[in-house]
C-alpha positions in Angstrom: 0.0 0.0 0.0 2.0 3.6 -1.1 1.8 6.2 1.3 -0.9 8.3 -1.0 -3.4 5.6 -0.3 -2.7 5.8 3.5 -3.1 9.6 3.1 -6.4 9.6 0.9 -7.6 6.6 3.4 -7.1 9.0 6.3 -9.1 11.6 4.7 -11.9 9.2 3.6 -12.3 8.0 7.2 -12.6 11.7 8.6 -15.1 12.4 6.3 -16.9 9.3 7.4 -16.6 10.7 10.5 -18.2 13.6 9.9 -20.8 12.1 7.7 -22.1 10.1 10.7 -22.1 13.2 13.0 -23.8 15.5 10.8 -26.9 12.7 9.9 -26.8 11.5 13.1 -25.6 8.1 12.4 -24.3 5.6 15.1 -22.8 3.5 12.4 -21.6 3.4 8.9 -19.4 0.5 7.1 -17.9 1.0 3.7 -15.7 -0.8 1.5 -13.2 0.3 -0.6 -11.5 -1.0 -3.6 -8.5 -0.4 -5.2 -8.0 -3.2 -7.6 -7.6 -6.9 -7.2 -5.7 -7.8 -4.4 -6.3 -3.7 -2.4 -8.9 -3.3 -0.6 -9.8 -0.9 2.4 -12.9 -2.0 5.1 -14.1 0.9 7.2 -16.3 0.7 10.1 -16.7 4.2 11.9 -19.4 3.8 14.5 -20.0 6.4 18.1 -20.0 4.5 21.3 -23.6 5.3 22.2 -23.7 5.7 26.0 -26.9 6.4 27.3 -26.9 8.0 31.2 -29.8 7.5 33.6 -29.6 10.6 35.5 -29.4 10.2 39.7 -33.1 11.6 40.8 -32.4 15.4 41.9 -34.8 17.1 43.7 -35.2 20.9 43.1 -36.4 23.0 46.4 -39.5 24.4 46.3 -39.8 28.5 46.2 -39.4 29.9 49.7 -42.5 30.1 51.1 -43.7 31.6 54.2 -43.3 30.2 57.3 -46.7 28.2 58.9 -47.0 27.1 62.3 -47.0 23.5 62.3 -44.4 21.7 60.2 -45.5 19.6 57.3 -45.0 16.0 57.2 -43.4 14.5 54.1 -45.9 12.4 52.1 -43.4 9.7 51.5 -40.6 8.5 53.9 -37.3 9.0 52.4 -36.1 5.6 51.9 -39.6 4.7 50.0 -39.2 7.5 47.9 -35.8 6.9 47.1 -35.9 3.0 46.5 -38.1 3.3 43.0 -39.8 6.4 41.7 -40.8 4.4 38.8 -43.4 2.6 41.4 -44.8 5.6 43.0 -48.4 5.7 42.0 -47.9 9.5 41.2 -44.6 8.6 38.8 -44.9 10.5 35.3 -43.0 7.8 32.8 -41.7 9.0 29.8 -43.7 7.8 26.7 -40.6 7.5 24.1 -36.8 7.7 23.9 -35.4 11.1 23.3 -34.1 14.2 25.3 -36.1 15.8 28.2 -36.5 19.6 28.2 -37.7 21.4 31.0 -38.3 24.4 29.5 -39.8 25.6 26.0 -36.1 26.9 24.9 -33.1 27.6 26.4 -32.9 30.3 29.0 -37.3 30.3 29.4 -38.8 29.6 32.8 -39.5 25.9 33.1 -43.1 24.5 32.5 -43.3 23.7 36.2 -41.6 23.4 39.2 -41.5 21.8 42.6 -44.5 23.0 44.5 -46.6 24.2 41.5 -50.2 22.8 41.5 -50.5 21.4 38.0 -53.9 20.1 36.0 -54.8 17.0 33.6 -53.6 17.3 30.3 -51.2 20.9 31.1 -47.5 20.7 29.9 -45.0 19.4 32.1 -42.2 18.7 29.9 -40.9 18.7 26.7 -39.3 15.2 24.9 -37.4 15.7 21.8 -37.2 12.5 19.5 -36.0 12.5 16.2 -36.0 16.4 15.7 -39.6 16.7 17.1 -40.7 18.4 20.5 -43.5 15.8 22.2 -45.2 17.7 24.7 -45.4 15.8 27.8 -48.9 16.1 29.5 -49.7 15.9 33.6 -51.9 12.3 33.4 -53.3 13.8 36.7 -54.0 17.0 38.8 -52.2 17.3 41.6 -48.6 19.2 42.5 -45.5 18.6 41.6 -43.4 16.9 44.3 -40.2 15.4 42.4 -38.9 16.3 39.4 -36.4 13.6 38.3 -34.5 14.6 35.2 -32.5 17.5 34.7 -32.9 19.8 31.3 -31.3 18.1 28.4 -31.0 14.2 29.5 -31.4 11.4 27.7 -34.4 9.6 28.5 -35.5 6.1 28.0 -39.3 4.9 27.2 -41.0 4.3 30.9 -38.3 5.6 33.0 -39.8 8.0 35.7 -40.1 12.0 34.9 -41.5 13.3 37.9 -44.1 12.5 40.8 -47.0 14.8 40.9 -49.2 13.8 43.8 
């Protein structure tokens, strides 16, 4: 093999490369050939890694202060050991990205605390180019939200609790 087809082979696989990013590819295999006995097999493929996010918990708004203390409405290891089985648990209906907000830099669609109705926006889930608003299956308020703006999110895994 001469050192221009190590050279032009270098320059193919970048462009692979930036083929696959700029479809959004995970994979693409090619095969080259140069006459009988040359031949060049490519395989550029991303290492898809998926994270589950840890649950994070945003503090509610400072309210002001009452008399008697409220009592959480979970204990903290039940609440901890699967939001997925809370009965209030919003599961995400796809795969795709979860936005808390309309656009970068907007106030969120809701927040720890808010009272929230049936059918109202909670988040946003983008798959495939396309913004799937997420609707509250119940009224109630918002007492967990468990993904943070801009993580991946896989179909069923737990969104938020709204109790």
């Amino acid at each position: 093999m001469s050192k221009d087809h190590i050279t032009s082979d270098v320059a193919f696989i970048k462009a692979l490369a930036e083929l696959l990013n700029q479809n959004e590819l995970t994979e693409i295999s090619v095969k080259r050939e140069y006459g009988e006995n040359d031949t060049l097999n490519v395989k550029v493929a991303k290492q898809s890694q998926i994270v589950q996010a840890a649950p994070v918990s945003y503090a509610a708004p400072a309210a002001a202060p009452s008399a008697a203390p409220s009592a959480p409405a979970a204990p903290p290891a039940q609440a901890r050991a699967d939001p997925a089985a809370h009965p209030g648990a919003v599961a995400s209906p796809m795969v795709g990205t979860a936005y808390l907000a309309a656009e970068p830099g907007a106030e969120p669609f809701v927040a720890v605390g808010q009272q929230v109705n049936a059918g109202q926006t909670v988040l946003i889930i983008e798959a495939m180019k396309t913004m799937n608003h997420i609707p509250a299956p119940a009224s109630g308020v918002v007492k967990r939200i468990l993904v943070t703006d801009g993580t991946p999110v896989e179909y069923g895994a737990p969104l938020m609790i709204i109790e």
